[in-house]
MARTI-501818 format. One record per residue (C-alpha): residue in three letters; x, z, y. Coordinates in Angstrom, 3 decimals, always signed. Last residue first. Layout:
! MARTI-501818
{ALA, {X, Z, Y}}
...
***
This chain:
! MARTI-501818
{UNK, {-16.507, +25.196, -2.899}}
{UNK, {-13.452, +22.636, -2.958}}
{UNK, {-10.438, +23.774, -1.820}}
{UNK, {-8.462, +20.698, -1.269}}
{UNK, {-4.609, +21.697, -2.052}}
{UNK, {-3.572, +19.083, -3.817}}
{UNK, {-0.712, +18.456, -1.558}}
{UNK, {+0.008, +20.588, +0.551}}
{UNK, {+3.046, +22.346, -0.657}}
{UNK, {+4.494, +18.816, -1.031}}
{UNK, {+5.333, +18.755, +2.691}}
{UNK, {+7.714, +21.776, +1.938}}
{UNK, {+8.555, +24.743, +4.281}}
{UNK, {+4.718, +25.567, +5.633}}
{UNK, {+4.767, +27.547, +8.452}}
{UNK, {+1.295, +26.417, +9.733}}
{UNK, {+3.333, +25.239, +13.548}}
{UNK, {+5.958, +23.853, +11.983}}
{UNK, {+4.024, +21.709, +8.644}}
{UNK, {+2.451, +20.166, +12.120}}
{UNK, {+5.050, +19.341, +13.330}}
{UNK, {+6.583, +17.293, +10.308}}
{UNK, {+3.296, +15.575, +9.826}}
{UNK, {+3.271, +14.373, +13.575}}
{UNK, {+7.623, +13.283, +13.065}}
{UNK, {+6.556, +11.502, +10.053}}
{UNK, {+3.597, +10.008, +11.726}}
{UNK, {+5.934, +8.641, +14.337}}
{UNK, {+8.195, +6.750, +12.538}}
{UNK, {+4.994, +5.321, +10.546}}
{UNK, {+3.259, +4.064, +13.784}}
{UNK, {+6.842, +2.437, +15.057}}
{UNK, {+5.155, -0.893, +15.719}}
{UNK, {+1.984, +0.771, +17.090}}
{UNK, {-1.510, -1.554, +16.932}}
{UNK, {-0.275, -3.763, +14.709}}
{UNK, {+1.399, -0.888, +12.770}}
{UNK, {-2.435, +0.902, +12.344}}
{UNK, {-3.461, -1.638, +10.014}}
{UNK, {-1.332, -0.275, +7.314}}
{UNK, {+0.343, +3.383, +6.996}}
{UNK, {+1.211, +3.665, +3.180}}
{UNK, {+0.924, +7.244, +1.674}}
{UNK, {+2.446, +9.929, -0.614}}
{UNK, {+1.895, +12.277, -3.523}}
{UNK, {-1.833, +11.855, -2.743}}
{UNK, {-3.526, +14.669, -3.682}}
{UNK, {-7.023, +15.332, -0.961}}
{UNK, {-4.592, +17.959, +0.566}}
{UNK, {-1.994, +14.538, +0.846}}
{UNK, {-4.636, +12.367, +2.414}}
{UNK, {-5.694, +14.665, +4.949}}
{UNK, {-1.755, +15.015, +5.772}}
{UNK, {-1.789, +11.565, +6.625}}
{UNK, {-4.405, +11.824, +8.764}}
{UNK, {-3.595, +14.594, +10.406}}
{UNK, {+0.115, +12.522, +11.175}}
{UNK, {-1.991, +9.946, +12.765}}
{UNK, {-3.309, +6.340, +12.224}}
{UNK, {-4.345, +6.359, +8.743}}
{UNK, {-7.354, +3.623, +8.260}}
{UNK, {-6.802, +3.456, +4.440}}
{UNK, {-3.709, +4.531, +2.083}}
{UNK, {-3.124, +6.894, -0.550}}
{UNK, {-0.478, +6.914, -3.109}}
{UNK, {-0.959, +8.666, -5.859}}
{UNK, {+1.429, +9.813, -8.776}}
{UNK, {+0.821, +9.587, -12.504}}
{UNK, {-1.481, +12.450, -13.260}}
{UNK, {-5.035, +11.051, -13.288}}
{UNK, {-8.830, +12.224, -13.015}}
{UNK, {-8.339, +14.799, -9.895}}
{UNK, {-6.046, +12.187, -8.073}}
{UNK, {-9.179, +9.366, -8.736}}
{UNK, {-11.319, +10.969, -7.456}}
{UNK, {-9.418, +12.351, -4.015}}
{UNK, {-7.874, +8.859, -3.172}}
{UNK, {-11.696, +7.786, -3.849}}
{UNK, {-12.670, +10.277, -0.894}}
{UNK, {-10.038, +9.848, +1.348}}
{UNK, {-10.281, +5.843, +1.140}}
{UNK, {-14.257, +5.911, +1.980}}
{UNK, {-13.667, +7.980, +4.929}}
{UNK, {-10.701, +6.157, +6.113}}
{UNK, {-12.603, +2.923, +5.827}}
{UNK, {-13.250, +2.749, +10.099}}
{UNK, {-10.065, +3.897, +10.911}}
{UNK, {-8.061, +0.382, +10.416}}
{UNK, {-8.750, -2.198, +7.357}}
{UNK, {-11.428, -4.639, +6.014}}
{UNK, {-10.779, -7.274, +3.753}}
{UNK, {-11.942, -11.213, +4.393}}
{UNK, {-15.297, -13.112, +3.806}}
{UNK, {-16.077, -17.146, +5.441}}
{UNK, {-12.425, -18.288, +4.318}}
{UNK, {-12.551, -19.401, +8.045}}
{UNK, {-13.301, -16.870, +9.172}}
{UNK, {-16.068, -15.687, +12.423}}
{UNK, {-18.342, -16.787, +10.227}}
{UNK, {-21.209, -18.801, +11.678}}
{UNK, {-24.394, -18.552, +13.547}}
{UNK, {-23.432, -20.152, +16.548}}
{UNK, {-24.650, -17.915, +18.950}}
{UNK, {-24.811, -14.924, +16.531}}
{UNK, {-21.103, -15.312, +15.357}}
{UNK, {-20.292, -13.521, +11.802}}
{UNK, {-17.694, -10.981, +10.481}}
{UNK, {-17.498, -10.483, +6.967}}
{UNK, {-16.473, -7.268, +4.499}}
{UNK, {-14.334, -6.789, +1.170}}
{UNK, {-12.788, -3.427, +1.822}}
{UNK, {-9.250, -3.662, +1.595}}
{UNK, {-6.687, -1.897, -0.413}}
{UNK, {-6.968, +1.725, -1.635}}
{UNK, {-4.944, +2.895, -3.246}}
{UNK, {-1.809, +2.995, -5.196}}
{UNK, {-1.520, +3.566, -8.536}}
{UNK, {+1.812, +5.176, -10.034}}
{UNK, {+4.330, +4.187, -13.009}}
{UNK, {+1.657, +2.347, -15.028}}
{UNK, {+1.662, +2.718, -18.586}}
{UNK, {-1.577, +0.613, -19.642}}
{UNK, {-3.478, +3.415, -20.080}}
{UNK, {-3.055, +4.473, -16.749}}
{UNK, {-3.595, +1.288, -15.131}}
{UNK, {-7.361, +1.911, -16.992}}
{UNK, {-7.272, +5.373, -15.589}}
{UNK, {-7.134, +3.682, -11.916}}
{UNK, {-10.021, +1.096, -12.983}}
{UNK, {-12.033, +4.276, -14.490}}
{UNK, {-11.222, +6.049, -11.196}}
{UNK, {-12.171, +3.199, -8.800}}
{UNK, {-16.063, +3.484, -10.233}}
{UNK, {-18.411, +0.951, -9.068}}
{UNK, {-15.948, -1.179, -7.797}}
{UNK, {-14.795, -3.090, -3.941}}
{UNK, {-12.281, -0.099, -3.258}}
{UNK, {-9.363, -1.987, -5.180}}
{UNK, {-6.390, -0.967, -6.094}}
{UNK, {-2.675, -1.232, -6.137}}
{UNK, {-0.687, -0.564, -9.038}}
{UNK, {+2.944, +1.048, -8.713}}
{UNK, {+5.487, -0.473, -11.288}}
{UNK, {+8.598, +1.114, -12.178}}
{UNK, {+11.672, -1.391, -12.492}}
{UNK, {+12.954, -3.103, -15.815}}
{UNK, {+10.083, -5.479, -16.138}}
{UNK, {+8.373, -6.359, -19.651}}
{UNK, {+6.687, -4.224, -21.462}}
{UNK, {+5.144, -2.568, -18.058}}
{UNK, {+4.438, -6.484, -17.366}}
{UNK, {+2.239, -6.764, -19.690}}
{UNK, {+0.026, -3.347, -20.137}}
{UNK, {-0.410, -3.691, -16.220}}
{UNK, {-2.155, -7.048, -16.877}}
{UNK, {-3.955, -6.448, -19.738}}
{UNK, {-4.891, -2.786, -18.330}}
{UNK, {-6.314, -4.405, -14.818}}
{UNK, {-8.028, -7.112, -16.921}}
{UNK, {-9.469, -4.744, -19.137}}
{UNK, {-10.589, -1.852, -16.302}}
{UNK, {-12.340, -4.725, -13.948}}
{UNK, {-12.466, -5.276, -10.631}}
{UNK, {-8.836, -4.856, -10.503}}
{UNK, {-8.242, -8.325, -11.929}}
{UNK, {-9.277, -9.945, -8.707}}
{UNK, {-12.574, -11.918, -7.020}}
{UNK, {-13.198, -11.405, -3.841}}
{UNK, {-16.012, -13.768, -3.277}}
{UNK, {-14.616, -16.025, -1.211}}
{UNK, {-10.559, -15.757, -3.312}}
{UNK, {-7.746, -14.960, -1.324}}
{UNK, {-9.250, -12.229, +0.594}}
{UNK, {-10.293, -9.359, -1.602}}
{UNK, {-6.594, -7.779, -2.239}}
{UNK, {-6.606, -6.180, -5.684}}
{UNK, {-4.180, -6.910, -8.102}}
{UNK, {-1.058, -6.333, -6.002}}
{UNK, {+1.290, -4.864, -8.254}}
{UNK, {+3.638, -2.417, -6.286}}
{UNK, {+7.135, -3.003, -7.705}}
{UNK, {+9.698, -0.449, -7.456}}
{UNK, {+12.912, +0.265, -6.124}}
{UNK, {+14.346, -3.503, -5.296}}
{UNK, {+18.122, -3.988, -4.333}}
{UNK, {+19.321, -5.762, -7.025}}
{UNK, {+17.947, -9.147, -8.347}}
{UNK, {+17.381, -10.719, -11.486}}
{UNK, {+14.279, -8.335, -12.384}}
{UNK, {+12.661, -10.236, -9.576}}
{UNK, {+12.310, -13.473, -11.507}}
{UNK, {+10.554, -11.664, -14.251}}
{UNK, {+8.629, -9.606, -11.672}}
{UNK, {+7.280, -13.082, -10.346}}
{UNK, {+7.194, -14.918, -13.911}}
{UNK, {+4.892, -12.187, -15.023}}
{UNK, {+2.790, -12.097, -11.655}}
{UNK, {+2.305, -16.014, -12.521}}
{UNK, {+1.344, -15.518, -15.669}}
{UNK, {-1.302, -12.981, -15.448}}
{UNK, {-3.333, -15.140, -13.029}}
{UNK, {-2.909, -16.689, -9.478}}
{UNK, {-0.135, -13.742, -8.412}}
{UNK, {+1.245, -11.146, -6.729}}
{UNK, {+3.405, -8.683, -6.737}}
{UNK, {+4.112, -6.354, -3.605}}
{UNK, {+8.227, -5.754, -3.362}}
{UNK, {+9.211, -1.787, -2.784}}
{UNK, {+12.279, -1.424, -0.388}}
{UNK, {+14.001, +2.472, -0.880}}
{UNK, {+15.114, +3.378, +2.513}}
{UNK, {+19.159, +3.480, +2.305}}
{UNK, {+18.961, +0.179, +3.231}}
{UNK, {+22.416, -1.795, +2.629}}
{UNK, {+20.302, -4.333, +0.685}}
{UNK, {+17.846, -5.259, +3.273}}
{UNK, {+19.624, -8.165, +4.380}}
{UNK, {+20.653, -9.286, +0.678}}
{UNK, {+16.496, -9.078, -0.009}}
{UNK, {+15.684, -11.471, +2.872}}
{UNK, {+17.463, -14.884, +2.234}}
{UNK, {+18.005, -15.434, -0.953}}
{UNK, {+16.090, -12.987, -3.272}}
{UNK, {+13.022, -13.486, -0.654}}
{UNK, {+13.631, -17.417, -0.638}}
{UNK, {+12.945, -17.495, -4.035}}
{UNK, {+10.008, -15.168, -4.399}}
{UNK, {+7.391, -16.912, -2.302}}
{UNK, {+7.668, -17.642, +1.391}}
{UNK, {+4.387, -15.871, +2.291}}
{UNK, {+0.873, -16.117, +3.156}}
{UNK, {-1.393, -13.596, +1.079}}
{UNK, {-4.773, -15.055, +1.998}}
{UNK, {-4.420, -14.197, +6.026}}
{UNK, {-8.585, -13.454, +5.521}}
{UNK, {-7.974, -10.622, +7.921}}
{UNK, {-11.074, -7.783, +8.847}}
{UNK, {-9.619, -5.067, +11.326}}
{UNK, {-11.451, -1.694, +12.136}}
{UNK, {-12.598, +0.579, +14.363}}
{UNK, {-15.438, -1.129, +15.595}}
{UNK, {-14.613, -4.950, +14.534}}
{UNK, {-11.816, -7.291, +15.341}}
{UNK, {-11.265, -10.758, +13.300}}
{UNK, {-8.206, -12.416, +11.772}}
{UNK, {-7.673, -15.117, +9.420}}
{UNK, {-9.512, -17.875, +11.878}}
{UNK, {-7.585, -20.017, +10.830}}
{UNK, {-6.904, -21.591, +7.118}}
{UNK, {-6.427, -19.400, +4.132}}
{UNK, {-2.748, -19.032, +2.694}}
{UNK, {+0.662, -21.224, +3.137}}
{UNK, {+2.206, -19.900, -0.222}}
{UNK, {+5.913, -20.304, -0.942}}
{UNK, {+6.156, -20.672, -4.729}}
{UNK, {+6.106, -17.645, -7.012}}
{UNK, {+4.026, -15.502, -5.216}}
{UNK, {+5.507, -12.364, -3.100}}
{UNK, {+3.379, -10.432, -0.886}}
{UNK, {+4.558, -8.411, +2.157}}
{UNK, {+7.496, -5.785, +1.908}}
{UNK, {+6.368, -2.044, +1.063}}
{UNK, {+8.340, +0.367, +2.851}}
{UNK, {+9.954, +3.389, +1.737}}
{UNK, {+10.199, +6.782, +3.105}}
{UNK, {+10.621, +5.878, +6.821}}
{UNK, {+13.803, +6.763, +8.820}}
{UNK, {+15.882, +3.922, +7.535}}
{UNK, {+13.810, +1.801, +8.420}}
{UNK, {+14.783, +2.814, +12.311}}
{UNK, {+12.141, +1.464, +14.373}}
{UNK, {+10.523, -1.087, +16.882}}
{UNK, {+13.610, -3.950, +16.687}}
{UNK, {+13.734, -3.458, +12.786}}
{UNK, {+10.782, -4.524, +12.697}}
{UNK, {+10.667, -8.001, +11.663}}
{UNK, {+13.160, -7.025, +8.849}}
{UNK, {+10.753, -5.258, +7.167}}
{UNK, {+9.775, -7.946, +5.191}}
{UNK, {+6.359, -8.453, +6.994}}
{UNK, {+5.191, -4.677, +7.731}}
{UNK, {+1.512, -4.966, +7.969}}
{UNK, {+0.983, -7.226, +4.606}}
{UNK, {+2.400, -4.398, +2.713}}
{UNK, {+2.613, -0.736, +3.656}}
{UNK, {+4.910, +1.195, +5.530}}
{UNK, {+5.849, +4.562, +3.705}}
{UNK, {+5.247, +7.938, +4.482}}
{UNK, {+5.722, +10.867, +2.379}}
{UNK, {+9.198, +11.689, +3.135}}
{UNK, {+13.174, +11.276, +2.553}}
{UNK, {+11.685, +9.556, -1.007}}
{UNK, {+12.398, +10.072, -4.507}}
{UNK, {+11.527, +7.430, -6.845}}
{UNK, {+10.404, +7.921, -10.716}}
{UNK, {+8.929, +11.082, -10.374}}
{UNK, {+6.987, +9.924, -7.489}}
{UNK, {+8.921, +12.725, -5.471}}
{UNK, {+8.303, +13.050, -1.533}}
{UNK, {+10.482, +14.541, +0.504}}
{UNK, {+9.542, +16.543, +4.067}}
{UNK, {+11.418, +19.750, +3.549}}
{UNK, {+10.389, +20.918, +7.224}}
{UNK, {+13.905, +23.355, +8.698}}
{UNK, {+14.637, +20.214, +11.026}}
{UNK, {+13.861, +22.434, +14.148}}
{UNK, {+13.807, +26.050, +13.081}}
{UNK, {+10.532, +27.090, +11.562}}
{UNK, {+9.585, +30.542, +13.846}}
{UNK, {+9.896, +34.261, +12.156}}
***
């Protein structure tokens, strides 16, 4: 018998968050949501993951910050923002009657800072989670972060676990040996969920002149051209942990989406591909939903997992 219209149980459950559906938008692509509120209906997305929040407002790298490549976008943006402050003030009580749950990104300089963010945070209702972003390559030249290595990222994770009052998601980095003994590491240390992956440290450079095309000279590497890469350490690391996945890099469709899931994520972020598409995420939810129509499958989350690997 045909799948009704509407019949698809798309939710996704994190354990400690349940969401309307897999897909969520995901930092640094979606501003503070607000910005898009023109393109979409938040309130049709699974969560959305607001850019990051320092302390202080932060002005980030100089210009050039962006650069094009095949199937891909490098940004050296260096994590501009208005810092936590202004958030609680002026964004979060806009976003408040959101029935979409709003997940901040947590940054910081060193351990203290991301402490005094989530401990400023804590103050202030209206948050779901917090996605600790310990692993974005473009701040520093040489992409330096704690998620290069498993002590710093369990330090870290170990801390503010002890300390905040909200689940914590941690975000990783592709730019290690081995992503699953950095995502184990988080483990340890009591995180809710990892997330991953972010950026691919990468350059861009101009033959005539024979300098970098950015101004921070090295940036992070996004779009189609890492999906690859992400589906295959989403898959390690799902098969070595069980907190919850969340998979994200170069997904641009509702197949690609669903790749992630069979490969275990409990969810993903859509990224790079909202520059291109404002409503991108809208409409992966309605690709993954037609899809789970036309192979008769009732639940999103029946996929998941689900590689068959010979």
């Amino acid at each position: 018998m045909a799948m009704t219209r509407n019949s698809v149980d798309l939710t996704a459950d994190l354990g400690f968050l349940k969401l309307r559906n897999p897909v969520l938008a995901a930092s640094g692509t979606f501003g503070y949501g607000l910005e898009f509120e023109s393109y979409l209906d938040l309130e049709k997305l699974g969560g959305f993951v607001v850019k990051g929040l320092y302390l202080k407002p932060r002005e980030g790298n100089p210009p050039p910050r962006l650069v094009e490549t095949a199937s891909g976008l490098i940004n050296a943006i260096g994590l501009q923002g208005i810092g936590v402050e202004a958030f609680s003030e002026k964004v979060l009580p806009k976003l408040r009657h959101l029935k979409t749950p709003v997940i901040v990104n947590v940054c910081g300089d060193d351990d203290d800072e991301y402490a005094a963010v989530v401990e400023y945070l804590d103050r202030h209702e209206g948050i779901a989670a917090y996605e600790l972003n310990i692993s974005c390559p473009n701040v520093k030249k040489e992409g330096l972060c704690p998620a290069l290595s498993p002590q710093a990222t369990f330090d870290l994770v170990k801390r503010l676990k002890a300390s905040s009052r909200r689940p914590l998601i941690t975000k990783l980095s592709p730019n290690v040996t081995s992503i699953v003994e950095i995502a184990k590491a988080a483990e340890a240390a009591g995180t809710d969920a990892v997330a991953l992956v972010n950026t691919f440290l990468a350059m861009a450079l101009d033959l005539e002149t024979r300098q970098p095309k950015l101004g921070n000279v090295f940036g992070g590497l996004s779009g189609p051209a890492i999906k690859p890469i992400a589906l295959r350490m989403v898959c390690q690391v799902a098969s070595r942990v069980r907190v919850p996945v969340i998979g994200m890099g170069g997904i641009t469709t509702g197949l690609d989406a669903l790749e992630f899931l069979v490969a275990g994520a409990a969810a993903v972020e859509v990224g790079t591909a909202n520059f291109v598409d404002p409503d991108a995420a809208v409409r992966i939810v309605g690709e993954v939903e037609r899809w789970c129509e036309a192979h008769g499958v009732a639940a999103v989350r029946e996929v998941v997992g689900t590689l068959k690997v010979p």
